[in-house]
KOLVOKOL-776127 format. One record per residue (C-alpha): y negated, x, z; residue number from 0; residue in one letter. Coordinates in steps of 0.2 Angstrom, whole numbers. Example, Ala and Ser with C-alpha at 12.3 -4.5 7.8 and 13.67 -1.06 7.14 Angstrom:
# KOLVOKOL-776127
y; x; z; seq; type
22; 62; 39; 0; a
5; 68; 36; 1; s
# end
This chain:
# KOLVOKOL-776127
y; x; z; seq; type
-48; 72; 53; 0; x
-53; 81; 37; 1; x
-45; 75; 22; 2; x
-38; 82; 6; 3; x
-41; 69; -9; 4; x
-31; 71; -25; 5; x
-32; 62; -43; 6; x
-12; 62; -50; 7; x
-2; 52; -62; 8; x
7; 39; -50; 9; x
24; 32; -57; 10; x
27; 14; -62; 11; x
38; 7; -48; 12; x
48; -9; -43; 13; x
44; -15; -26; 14; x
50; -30; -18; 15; x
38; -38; -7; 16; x
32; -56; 2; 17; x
17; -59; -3; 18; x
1; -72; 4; 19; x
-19; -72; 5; 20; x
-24; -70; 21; 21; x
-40; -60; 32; 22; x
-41; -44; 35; 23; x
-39; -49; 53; 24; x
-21; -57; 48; 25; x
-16; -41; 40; 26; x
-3; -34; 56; 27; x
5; -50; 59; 28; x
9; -51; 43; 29; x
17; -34; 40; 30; x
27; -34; 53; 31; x
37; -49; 49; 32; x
36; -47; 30; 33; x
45; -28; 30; 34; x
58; -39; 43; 35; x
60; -52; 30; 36; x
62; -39; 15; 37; x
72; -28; 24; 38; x
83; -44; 28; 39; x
85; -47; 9; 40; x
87; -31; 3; 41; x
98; -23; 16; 42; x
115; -34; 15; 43; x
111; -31; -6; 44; x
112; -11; -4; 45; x
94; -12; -7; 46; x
86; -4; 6; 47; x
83; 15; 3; 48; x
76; 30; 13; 49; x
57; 27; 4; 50; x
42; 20; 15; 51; x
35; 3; 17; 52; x
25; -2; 4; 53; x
10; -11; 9; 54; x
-3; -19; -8; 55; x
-20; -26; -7; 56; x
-30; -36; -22; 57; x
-38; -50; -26; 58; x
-52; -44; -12; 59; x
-65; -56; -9; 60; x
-78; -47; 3; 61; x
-89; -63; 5; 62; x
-75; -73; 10; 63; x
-65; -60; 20; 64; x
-48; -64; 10; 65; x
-38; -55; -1; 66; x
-19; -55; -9; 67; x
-5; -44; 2; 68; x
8; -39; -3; 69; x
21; -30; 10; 70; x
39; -23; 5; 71; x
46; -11; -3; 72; x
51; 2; -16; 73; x
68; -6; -24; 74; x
79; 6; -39; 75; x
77; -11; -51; 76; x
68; -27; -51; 77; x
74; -39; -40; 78; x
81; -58; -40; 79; x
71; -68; -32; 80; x
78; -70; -12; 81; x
66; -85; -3; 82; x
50; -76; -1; 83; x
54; -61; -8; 84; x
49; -60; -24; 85; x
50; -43; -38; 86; x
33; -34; -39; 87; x
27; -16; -46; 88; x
18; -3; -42; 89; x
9; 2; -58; 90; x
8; 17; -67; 91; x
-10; 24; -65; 92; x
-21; 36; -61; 93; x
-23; 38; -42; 94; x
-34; 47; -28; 95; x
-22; 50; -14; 96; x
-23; 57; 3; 97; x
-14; 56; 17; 98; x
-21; 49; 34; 99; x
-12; 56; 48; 100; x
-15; 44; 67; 101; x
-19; 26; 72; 102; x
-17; 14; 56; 103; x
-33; 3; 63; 104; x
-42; 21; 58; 105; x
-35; 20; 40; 106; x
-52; 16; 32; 107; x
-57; 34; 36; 108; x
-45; 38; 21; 109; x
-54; 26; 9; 110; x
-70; 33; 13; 111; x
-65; 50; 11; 112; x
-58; 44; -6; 113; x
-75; 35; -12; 114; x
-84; 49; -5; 115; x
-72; 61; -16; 116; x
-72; 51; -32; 117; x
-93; 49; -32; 118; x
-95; 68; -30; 119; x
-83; 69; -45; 120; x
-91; 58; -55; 121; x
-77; 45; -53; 122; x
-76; 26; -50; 123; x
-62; 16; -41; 124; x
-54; 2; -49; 125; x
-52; -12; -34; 126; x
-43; -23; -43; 127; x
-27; -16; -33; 128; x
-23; -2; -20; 129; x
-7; 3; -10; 130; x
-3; 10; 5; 131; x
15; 20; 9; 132; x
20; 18; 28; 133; x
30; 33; 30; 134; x
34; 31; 51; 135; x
46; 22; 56; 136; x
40; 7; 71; 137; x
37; 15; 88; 138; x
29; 33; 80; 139; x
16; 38; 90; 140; x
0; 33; 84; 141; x
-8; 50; 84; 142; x
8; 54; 74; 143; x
8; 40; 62; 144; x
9; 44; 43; 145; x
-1; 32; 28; 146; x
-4; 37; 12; 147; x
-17; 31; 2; 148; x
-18; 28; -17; 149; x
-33; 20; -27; 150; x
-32; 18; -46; 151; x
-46; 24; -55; 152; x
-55; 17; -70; 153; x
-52; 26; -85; 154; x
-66; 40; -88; 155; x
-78; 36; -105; 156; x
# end
């Protein structure tokens, strides 16, 4: 799949997630019943729009194989806090995006096509956080399957 990488202006946005360290292993486990626990607390509150599912990664440890998820999604305000749904935001940034269409275990190809974007452009990624929108509902095909990516980038000198 060839991928078109783009720098923008993404919004600020509240999200409401659950949120726990876990592997990279761990990730789809986890997901799964996150979004269910989400759209459980945000549904009967009116919550729920017609956005995608938000999935945020930081805190990544590569020698230890860990780091922070975050799993929910986009809400209109910040939210009350409902068990393990707590209020989180997307932040306003500077992002490469692309859009990686097929199986989500094949994701990573979108991250390298944004790294390989960003070094010939004389850009650096700022790890401290990235975000995915999960914009197929369960039982897609995979080869149909929509992720888009967004990577802040560090401010240029």
């Amino acid at each position: 799949m060839d991928y078109d990488v783009q720098i923008t202006q993404a919004p600020r946005r509240d999200i409401a997630v659950v949120r726990t360290r876990t592997t990279f292993d761990e990730i789809p486990a986890f997901m799964g019943s996150a979004f269910a626990q989400v759209a459980g607390a945000l549904g009967p509150r009116g919550l729920l729009g017609d956005g995608p599912a938000i999935g945020r990664y930081s805190e990544i440890d590569p020698a230890a194989g860990t780091l922070v998820v975050s799993a929910g999604f986009v809400v209109p305000t910040a939210i009350e806090l409902a068990g393990e749904v707590v209020p989180d935001e997307l932040p306003e940034a500077e992002v490469a995006t692309t859009e990686h269409i097929g199986a989500y275990p094949d994701v990573s190809k979108a991250y390298d096509a944004i790294a390989s974007a960003m070094a010939l452009h004389g850009r650096e990624i700022d790890e401290s956080t990235m975000w995915e929108e999960y914009w197929s509902p369960p039982g897609t095909p995979d080869d149909e399957t929509r992720t888009v990516v967004f990577c802040p980038l560090k401010p240029t000198a």
